[in-house]
C-alpha positions, 0 to 999 in steps of 0.5 A: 513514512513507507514501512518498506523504506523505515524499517517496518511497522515498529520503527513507522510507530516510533516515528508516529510517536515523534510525530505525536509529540508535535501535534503531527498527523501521519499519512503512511506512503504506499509505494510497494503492493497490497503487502504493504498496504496492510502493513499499513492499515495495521499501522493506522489502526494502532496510533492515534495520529493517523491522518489517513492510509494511501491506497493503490487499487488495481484489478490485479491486486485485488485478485492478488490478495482475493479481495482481502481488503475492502475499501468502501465509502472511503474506509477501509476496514482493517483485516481480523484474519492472523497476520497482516489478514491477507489471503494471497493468490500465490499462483496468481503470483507466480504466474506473473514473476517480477522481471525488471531491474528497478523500482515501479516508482523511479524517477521518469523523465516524462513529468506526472500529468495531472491535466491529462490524467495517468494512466498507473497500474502500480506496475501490475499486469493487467488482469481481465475480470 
């Protein structure tokens, strides 16, 4: 499930919990930025099912949440700060608005190319380090 598509971190549980029932693992999708991505994580760590959290890694997020979630040797240590433990650049934010008129992750004509690579930014600007 997406948290942002099923309702939330609530309703995601109540599916887990359905899941669980029948021996299913739950691997929770990523398709909406690192606000998401926590919600996630907090998600993960509060089900037994959890199969493993989705994760989209761009420069520019990690500068968006200043590096708030870290992802290291394939784990990810979920945030202790209050809320969903993000710290958000919110000039980093403005400075980059939202301009387009649909989802980053709609249907494309052109087909995922998994000989060539892709080159997917999660739709986020490109950020110089």
């Amino acid at each position: 499930p997406a948290l942002g598509r099923v309702g939330g971190i609530w309703e995601a549980k109540k599916i887990a919990a359905m899941a669980e029932v029948y021996n299913a693992q739950i691997a929770p999708h990523l398709y909406a930025g690192p606000v998401e991505w926590a919600a996630n994580i907090h998600l993960a760590t509060s089900i037994p099912n959890i199969l493993m959290c989705e994760c989209i890694e761009t420069p520019f997020h990690d500068q968006l949440i200043k590096s708030t979630i870290k992802v290291e040797d394939g784990f990810i240590t979920a945030p202790t700060a209050a809320g969903l433990g993000l710290e958000v650049d919110e000039a980093l934010a403005r400075a980059h608005p939202y301009t387009g008129n649909g989802l980053h992750l709609e249907m494309q004509e052109a087909p995922c190319d998994y000989v060539n690579g892709n080159a997917f930014e999660g739709g986020a600007p490109s950020v110089k380090s």
